[in-house]
VMD Tcl script that draws the C-alpha trace (Angstrom):
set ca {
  {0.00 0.00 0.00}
  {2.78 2.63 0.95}
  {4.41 1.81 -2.93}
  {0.71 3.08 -4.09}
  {1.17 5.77 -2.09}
  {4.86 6.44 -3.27}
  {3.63 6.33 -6.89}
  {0.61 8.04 -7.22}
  {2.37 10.78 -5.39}
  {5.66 10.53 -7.76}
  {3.11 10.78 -10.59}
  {1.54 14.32 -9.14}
  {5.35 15.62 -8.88}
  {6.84 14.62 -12.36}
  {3.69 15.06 -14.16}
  {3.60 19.40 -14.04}
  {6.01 19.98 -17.01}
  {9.74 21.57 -15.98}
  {12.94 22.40 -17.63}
  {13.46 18.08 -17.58}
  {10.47 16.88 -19.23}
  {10.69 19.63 -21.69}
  {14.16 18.84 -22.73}
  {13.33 14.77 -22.90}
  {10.64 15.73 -25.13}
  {12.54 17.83 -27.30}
  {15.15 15.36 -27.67}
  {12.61 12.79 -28.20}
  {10.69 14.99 -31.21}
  {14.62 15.91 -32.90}
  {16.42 12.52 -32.52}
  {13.58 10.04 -31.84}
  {12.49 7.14 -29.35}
  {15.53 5.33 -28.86}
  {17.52 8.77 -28.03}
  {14.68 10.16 -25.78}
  {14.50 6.65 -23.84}
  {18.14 6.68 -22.55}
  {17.79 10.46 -21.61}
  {14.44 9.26 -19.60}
  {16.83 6.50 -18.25}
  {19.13 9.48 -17.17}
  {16.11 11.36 -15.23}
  {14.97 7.79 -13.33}
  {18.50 7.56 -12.36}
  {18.88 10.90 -10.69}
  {15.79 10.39 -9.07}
  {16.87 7.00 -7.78}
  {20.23 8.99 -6.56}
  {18.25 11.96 -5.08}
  {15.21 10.59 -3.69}
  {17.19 8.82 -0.63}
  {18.72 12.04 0.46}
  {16.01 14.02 0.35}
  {13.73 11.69 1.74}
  {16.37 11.35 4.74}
  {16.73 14.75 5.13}
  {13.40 15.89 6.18}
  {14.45 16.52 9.30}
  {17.42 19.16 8.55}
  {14.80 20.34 6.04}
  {12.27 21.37 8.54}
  {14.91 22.89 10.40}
  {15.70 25.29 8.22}
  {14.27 29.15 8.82}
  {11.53 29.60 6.03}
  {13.65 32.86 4.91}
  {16.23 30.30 3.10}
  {13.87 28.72 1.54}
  {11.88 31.11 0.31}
  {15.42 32.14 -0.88}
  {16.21 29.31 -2.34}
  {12.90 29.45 -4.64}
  {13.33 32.95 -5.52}
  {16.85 32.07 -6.73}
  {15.40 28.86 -8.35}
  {12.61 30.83 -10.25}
  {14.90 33.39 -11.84}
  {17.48 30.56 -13.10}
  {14.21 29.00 -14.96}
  {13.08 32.51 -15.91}
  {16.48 33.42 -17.81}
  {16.06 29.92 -19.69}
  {12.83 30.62 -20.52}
  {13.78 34.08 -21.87}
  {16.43 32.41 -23.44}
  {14.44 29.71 -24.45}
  {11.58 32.29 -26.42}
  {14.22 34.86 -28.03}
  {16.80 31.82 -29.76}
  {14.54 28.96 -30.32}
  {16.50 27.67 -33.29}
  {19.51 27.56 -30.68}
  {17.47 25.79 -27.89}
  {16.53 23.35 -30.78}
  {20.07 23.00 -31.69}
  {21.17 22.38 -28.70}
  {18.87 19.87 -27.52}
  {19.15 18.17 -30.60}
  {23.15 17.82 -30.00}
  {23.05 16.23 -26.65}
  {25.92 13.39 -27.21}
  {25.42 11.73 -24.15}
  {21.60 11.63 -23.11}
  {21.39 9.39 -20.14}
  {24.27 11.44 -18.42}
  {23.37 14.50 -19.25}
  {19.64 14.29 -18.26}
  {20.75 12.79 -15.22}
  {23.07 15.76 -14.10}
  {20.25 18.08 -15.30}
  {17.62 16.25 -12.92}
  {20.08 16.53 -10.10}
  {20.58 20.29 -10.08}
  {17.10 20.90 -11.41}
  {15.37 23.27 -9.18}
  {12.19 21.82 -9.67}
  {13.32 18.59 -8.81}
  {14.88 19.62 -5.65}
  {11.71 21.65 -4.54}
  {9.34 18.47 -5.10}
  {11.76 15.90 -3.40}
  {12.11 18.77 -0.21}
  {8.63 19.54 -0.07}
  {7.71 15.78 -0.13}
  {10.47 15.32 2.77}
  {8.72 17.70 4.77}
  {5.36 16.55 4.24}
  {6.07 13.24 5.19}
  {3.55 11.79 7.61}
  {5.05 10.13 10.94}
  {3.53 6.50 10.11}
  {6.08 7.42 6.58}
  {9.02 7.77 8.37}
  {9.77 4.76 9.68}
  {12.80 2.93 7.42}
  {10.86 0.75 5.58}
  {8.18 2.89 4.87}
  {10.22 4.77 3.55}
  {11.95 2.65 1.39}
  {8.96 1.70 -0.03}
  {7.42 4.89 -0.27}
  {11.06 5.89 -2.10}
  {10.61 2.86 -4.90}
  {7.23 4.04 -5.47}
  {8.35 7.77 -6.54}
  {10.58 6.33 -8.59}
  {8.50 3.55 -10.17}
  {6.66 6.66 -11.18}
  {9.30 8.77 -12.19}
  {10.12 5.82 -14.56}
  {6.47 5.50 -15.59}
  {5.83 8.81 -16.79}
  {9.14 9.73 -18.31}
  {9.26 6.71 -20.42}
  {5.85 7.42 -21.64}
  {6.89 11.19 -22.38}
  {9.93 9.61 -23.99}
  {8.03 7.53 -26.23}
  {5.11 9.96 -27.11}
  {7.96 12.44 -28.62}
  {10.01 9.69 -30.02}
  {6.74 8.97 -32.19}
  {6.13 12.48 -33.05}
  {9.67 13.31 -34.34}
  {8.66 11.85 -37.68}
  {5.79 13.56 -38.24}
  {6.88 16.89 -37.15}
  {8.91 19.56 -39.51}
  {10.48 22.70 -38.61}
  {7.62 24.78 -37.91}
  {5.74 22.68 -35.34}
  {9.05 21.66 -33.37}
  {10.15 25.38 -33.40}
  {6.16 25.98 -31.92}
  {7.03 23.45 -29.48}
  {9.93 24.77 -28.35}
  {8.47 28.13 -28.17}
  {5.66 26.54 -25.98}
  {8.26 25.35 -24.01}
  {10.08 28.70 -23.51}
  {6.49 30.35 -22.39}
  {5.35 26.77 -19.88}
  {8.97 27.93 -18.22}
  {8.58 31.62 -18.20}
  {4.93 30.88 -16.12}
  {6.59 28.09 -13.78}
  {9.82 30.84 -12.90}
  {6.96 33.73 -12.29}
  {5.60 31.17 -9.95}
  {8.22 30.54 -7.80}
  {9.57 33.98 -7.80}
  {5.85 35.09 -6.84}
}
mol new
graphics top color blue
foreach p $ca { graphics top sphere $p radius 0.5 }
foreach p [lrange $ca 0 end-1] q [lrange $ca 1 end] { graphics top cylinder $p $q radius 0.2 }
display resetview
């Protein structure tokens, strides 16, 4: 039952569309399936690193004064604000460059781990954590179940843009990445307000 819990959770936090799932899909709709399905092997991976020590530091995490965090989003929200800008003004460049990833599963795993998203989801799971959840094997299980998920749904984004990338010519992946540009500008905003 806790691995339920784990996953239906892990589905409401890497569901919401970030910096991650926008990249996977953009490598999935430039380079294909194959391509986007190691880079969604990359993302599992991180999570599989991260979720442990977030999970086992709620305790620090609810320490902290709600200044630094607030902080911490503030920061977060700009970082994905610039990329977003970024994003918008150069698409052909953002397409370029997500198209030229070498390594997939590597670098979508480094970009989960410093993803701001990521870490605000992981923390704010930590600290909402439930005392019958934070026993050790509750959390264990409640760990494999975010990650179950996390492999669930970026698979399935993976292969959903891996099947589009034949279909789709300049103009609608240039739209997409535009799309992508705005979906960032609105999550930044967010966390900055």
């Amino acid at each position: 039952m806790i691995l339920l819990i784990g996953f239906v959770t892990g589905l409401a936090l890497v569901a919401p569309i970030g910096p991650v799932a926008l990249t996977l899909f953009g490598l999935g709709a430039e380079r294909g399936r194959r391509v986007a399905l190691a880079g969604a092997g990359g993302v599992v991976l991180a999570d599989a690193l991260t979720m442990p020590v977030a999970l086992g530091s709620a305790g620090f995490l609810s320490s902290l004064d709600g200044g630094i965090v607030r902080g911490f989003e503030v920061v977060m929200g700009l970082a994905l604000v610039a990329l977003a800008v970024s994003t918008i003004v150069a698409t052909d460049r953002a397409r370029a460059a997500v198209a030229g990833i070498r390594r997939p599963t590597r670098t979508l795993a480094l970009m989960t781990i410093v993803n701001p998203l990521s870490l605000v989801a992981w923390a704010g799971v930590a600290l909402a954590l439930p005392s019958s959840l934070r026993s050790p094997a509750a959390l264990v299980a409640f760990g494999a179940g975010l990650v179950l998920a996390s492999a669930f749904w970026h698979s399935g984004l993976a292969m959903a843009a891996g099947s589009m990338a034949r279909r789709m010519g300049d103009g609608p992946r240039r739209t997409v990445t535009r799309v992508s540009g705005v979906v960032l500008l609105v999550v930044g905003g967010v966390l900055v307000a």
